[in-house]
C-alpha positions in Angstrom: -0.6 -7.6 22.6 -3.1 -5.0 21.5 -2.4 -1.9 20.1 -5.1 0.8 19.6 -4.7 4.4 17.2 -6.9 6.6 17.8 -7.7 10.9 16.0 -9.7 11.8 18.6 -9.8 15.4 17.6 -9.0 16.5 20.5 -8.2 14.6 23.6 -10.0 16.9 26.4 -13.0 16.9 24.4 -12.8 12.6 23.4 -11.6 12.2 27.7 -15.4 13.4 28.5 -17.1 11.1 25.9 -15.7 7.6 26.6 -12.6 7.5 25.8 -11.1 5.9 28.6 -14.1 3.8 29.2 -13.0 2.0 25.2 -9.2 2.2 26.3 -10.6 0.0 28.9 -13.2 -2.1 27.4 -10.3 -2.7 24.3 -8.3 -3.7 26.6 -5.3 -2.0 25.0 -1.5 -2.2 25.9 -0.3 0.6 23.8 -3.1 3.8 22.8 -1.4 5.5 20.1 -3.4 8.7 20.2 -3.9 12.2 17.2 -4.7 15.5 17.4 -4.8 15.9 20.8 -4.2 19.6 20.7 -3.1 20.2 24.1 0.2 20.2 25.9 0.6 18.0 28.9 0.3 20.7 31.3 -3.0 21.7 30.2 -4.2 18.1 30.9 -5.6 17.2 34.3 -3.7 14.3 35.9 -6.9 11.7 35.1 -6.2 12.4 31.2 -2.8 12.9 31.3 -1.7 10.4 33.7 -4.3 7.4 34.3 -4.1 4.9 36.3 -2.1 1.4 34.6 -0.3 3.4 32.2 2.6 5.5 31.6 2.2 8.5 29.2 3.9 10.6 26.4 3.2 13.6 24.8 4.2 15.3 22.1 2.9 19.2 21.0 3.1 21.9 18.4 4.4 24.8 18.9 1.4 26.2 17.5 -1.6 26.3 20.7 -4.5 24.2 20.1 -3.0 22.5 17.4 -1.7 18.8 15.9 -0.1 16.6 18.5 0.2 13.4 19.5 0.6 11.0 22.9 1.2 7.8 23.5 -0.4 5.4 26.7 1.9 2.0 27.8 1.1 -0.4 30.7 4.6 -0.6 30.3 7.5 1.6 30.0 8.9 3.2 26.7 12.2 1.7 26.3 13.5 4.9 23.7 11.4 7.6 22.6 12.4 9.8 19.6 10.3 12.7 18.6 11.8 14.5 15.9 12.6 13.9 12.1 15.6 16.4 11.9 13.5 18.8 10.5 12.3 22.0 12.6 9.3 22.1 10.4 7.9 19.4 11.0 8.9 19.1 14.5 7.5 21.9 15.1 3.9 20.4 14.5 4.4 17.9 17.0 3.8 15.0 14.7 5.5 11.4 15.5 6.8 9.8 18.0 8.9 6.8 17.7 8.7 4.3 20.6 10.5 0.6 22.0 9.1 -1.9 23.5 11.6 -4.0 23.7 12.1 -5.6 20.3 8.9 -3.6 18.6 9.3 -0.2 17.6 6.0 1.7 17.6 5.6 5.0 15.5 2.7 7.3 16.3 2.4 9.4 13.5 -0.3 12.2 12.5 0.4 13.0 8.5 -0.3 16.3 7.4 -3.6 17.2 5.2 -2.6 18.2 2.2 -5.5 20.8 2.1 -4.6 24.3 2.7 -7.0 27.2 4.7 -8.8 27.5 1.8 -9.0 23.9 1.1 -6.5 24.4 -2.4 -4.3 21.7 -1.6 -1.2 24.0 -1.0 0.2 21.7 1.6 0.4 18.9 -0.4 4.0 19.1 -1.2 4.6 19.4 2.8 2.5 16.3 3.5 4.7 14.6 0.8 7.7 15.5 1.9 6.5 14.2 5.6 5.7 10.9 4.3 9.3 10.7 2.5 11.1 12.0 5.9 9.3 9.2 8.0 10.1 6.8 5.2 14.0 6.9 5.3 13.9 7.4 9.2 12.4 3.8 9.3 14.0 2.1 6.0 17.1 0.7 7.3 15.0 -0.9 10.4 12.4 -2.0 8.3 15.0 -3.6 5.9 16.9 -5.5 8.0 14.1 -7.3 9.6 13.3 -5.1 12.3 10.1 -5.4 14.2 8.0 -1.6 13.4 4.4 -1.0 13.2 3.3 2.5 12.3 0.1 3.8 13.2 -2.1 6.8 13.0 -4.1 8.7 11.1 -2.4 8.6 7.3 -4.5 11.3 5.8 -4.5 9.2 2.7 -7.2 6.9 1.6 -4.9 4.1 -0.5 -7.3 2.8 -3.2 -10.9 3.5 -4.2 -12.2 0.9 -2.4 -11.1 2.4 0.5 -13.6 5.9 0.1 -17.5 5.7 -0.7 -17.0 7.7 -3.4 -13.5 7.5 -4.9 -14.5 9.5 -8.0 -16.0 12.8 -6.4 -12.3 12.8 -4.9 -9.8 12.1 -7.3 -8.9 16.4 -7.1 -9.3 16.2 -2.9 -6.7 16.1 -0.6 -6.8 12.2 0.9 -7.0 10.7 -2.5 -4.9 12.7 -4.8 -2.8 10.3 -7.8 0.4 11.8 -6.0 -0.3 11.0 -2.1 -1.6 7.5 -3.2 1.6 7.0 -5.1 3.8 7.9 -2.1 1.8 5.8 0.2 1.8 2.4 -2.2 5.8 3.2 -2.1 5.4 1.9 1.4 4.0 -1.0 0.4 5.7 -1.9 -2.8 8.8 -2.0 -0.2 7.4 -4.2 2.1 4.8 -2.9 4.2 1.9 -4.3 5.2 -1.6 -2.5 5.0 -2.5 -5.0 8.1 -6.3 -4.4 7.7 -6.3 -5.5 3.8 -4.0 -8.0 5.4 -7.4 -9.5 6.9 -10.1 -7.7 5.0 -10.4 -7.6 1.1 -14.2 -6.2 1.2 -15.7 -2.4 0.9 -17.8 -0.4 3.1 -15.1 -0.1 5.8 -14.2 3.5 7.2 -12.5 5.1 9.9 -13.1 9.1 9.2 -16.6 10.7 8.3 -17.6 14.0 7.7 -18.9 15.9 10.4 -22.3 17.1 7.9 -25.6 15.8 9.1 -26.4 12.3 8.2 -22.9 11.5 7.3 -22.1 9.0 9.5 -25.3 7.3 9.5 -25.0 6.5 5.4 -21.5 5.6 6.1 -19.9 8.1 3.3 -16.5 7.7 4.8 -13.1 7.0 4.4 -10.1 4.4 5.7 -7.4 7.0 6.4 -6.4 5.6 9.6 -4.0 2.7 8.6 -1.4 0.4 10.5 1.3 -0.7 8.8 3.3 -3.7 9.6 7.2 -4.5 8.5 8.1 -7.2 7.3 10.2 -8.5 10.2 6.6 -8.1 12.7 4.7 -9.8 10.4 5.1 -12.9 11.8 3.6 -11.7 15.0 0.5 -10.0 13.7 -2.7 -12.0 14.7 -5.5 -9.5 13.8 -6.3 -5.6 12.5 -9.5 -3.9 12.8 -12.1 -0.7 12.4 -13.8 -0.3 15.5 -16.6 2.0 13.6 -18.9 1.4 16.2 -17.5 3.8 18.9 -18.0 7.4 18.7 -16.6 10.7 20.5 -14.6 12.0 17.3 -15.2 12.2 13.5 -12.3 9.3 13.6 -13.2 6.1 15.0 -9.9 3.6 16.5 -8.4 0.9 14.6 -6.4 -2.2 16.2 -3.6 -4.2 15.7 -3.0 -7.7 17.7 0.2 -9.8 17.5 1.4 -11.9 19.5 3.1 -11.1 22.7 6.5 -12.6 21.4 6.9 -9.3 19.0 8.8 -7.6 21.7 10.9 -9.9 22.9 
C-alpha cells in the first residue's frame, strides 16, 4: 500500500504539469495533497473527481488560500476535519481519515513567518502542532495504526537543511519548532524516512530563486510520521526529488497491505 504527500502549491496550477501523470506512474493508493487553494467547486470534474479514485476536500475560509484534499481508490471509512478550534479550522488544514484499521492524517502546518516574514505566527504554528498532538495521543498510545503526512513546515535537525546555520533565526528551523516536533518523536513517532535514510543532501522544498533547485539548497519539511502500532507494516519511505510542478516535491510511504486490516 502506497501512500503519496504532496504541497503542490496549488492544485489547478500542479493538475496541468503532471500531476496526475506521477499519481499514476507512483502508483499511489492514497494522494495526501497541500495547498491546494481552491474549493471543490472551483475544480473541474478531471481534478476534482478522476477516474479510480474517490476524493476529499478541505478549504479555508479565506479564497485562494491553504487547503488540503485527499485521493483513495477506496473509500474513506471516517473523515474528521476539524481540531475544535475555529481558528484553525478555519484555514482548512487536516483531515483525519480510516482505512479500515489505518488512520491517515493529512496535515498542512502553519509557517511560522508572518507578512513580513518576522516570525509572528510562530506561536500559532505551535499551538497547531500541540492541538494535532493530543487529537492523536490516545490512538497513538494504545497501539493504533496512524501515519501523518504532509508538509511539517519544520526542518527536524541540521542535517536535514543545506545550510542549518544561515537558519537558526528562520521560521522552519527555529530552537522552539524543532523542540515541538522531536516531542513527537521522543513519544514514539517515527520520522519514517530517517527510518531508512541516515545520509544528507536529501530535500523536499526549494526556494523558488534562480538556480536554487539545481544546487540543491533545500530543505526536508515534508515528513511522514509513523506510530508505533503501524510500524510493523512500514516497508519503505522516500523523496521523490526528481519530479517537478511545485517548489515541494512528493514523499512516499509503503507498508504492507495488512496495516488496514
Amino acid at each position: 500500500m502506497r501512500i503519496v504527500s504532496w504541497n503542490v502549491n496549488g492544485l489547478r496550477s500542479i493538475a496541468g504539469k503532471g500531476f496526475f501523470d506521477f499519481m499514476r506512474d507512483a502508483d499511489a493508493d492514497v494522494v495526501a495533497v497541500q495547498e491546494t487553494r481552491a474549493r471543490k467547486d472551483q475544480l473541474p470534474e478531471e481534478i476534482h473527481s478522476p477516474n479510480g479514485y474517490q476524493t476529499h476536500f478541505v478549504a479555508a475560509e479565506r479564497a485562494g488560500y491553504s487547503g488540503v484534499a485527499l485521493y483513495s481508490r477506496r473509500g474513506i471509512d471516517r473523515m474528521v476535519t476539524s481540531l475544535g478550534a475555529k481558528v484553525f479550522d478555519s484555514e482548512g488544514r487536516v483531515q483525519i481519515g480510516r482505512l479500515g484499521a489505518l488512520t491517515i492524517v493529512n496535515a498542512y502546518f502553519p509557517n511560522g513567518s508572518g507578512q513580513d516574514r518576522d516570525n509572528s505566527r510562530v506561536p500559532y504554528k505551535l499551538r497547531f502542532y500541540r492541538k494535532l498532538f493530543r487529537a492523536l495521543e490516545a490512538g497513538a498510545d494504545t497501539g493504533g495504526r496512524i501515519v501523518v503526512l504532509g508538509d511539517f513546515n519544520t526542518a527536524p535537525e541540521e542535517i536535514d537543511l543545506a545550510r542549518p546555520k544561515e537558519n537558526v533565526k528562520t521560521s522552519g528551523f527555529l530552537p522552539e519548532e524543532r523542540k515541538e516536533l522531536a516531542r513527537w518523536l521522543s513519544s514514539g513517532w517515527v520520522d519514517s524516512f530517517r527510518h531508512f535514510e541516515k545520509g544528507p543532501g536529501h530535500y523536499s522544498w526549494w526556494s523558488q530563486r534562480f538556480g536554487v533547485r539545481e544546487r540543491n539548497v533545500g530543505w526536508r519539511i515534508d515528513l511522514a510520521l509513523v506510530s508505533p502500532g503501524a510500524m510493523p507494516f512500514l516497508r519503505a519511505a522516500a523523496i521523490h526529488s526528481h519530479v517537478q510542478g511545485s517548489d515541494h516535491c512528493p514523499i512516499s510511504v509503503d507498508f504492507d497491505d495488512r496495516v488496514t486490516s
